[in-house]
C-alpha positions in Angstrom: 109.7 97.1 -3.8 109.8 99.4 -6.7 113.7 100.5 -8.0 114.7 102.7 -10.3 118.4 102.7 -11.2 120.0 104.9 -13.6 123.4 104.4 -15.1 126.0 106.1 -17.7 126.1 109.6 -16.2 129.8 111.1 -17.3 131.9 114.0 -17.9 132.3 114.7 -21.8 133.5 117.5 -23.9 130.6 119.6 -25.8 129.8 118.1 -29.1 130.3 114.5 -27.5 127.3 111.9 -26.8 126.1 109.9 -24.0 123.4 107.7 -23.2 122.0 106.8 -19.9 120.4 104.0 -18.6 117.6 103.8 -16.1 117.2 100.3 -15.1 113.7 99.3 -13.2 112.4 96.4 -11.0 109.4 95.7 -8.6 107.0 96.6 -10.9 104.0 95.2 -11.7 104.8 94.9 -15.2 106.6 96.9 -16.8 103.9 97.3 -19.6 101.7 100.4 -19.3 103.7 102.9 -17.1 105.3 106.4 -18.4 109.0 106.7 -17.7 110.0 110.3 -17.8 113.8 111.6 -17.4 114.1 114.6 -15.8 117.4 116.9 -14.9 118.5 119.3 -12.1 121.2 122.1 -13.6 123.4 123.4 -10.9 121.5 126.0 -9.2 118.5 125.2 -10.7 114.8 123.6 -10.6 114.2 119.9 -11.6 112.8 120.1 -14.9 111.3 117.5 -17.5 113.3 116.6 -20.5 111.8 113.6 -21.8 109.2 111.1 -21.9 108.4 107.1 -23.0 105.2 105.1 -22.5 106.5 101.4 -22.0 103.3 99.8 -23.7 103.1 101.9 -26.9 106.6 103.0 -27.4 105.3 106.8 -27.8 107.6 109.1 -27.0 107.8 113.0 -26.1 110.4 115.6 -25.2 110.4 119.4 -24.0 111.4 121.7 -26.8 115.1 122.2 -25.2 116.5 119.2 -26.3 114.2 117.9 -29.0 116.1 116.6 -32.0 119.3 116.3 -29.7 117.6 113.3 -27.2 116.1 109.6 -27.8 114.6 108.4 -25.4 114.1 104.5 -26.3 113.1 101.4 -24.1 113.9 97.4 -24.1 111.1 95.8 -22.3 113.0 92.5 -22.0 115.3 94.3 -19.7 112.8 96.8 -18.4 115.5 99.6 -19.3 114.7 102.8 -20.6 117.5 104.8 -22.1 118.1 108.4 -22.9 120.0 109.2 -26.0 122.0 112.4 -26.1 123.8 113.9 -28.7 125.4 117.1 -29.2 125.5 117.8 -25.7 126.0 121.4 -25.0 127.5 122.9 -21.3 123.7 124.1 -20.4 122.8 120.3 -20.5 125.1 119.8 -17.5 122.8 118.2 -14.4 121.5 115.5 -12.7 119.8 113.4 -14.3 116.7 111.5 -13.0 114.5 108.4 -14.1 110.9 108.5 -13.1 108.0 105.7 -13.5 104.1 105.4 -12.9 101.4 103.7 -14.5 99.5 105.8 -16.4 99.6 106.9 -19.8 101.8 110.0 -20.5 100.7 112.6 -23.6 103.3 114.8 -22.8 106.4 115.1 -20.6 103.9 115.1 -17.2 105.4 117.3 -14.2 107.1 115.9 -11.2 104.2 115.0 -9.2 103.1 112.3 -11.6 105.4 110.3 -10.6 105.9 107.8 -7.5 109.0 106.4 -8.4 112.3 108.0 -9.0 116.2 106.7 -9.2 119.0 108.5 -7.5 120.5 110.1 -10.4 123.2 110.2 -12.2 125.9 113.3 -13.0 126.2 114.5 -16.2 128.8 117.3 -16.7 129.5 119.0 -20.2 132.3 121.0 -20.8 
């Protein structure tokens, strides 16, 4: 039984940083999948923000937040983590984990993925 489990959602003032977790377990190994993070703004469309390949350590992010966001892994704890900084109001959503094992070249779309975590709040103000 595959879970995903993301952690370190918050409510922060703009200009502040935050860093979430998304903790996984059940799979196969942990080696060789993509984890993407993906948020939901209010009122708005699930959309890709980042992107981690567990075996390689390569890493890609959509052009929103790049240069604001890590994303970063520890494969002894099979734990990816998102690195935010300068966090801005628009960057307010729901923020998702996603894992499947394939090898990810960009930050893939939605339907890539087979396993998600329940999300975790982010709220800038």
């Amino acid at each position: 039984h595959v879970q995903l489990v993301e952690s370190g959602g918050a409510s922060v003032q703009a200009g502040d940083s935050l860093t979430l977790s998304c903790a996984a377990s059940g799979l196969h190994d942990h080696i060789g999948y993509c984890t993407g993070w993906f948020r939901r703004p209010p009122g708005k469309n699930l959309e890709g923000v980042a992107a981690i390949n567990t075996g390689s350590g390569t890493t890609t992010y959509t052009d929103s937040i790049k240069g604001r966001f890590t994303v970063s892994q520890d494969n002894a704890k099979k734990t990816v983590y998102l690195q935010m900084k300068s966090l801005k109001a628009e960057d307010t959503a729901s923020y998702y984990c996603a894992a499947d094992q394939f090898y990810c070249t960009g930050v893939p779309p939605i339907g890539r993925f087979a396993y998600w975590g329940q999300g975790t709040q982010v709220t800038v103000s």
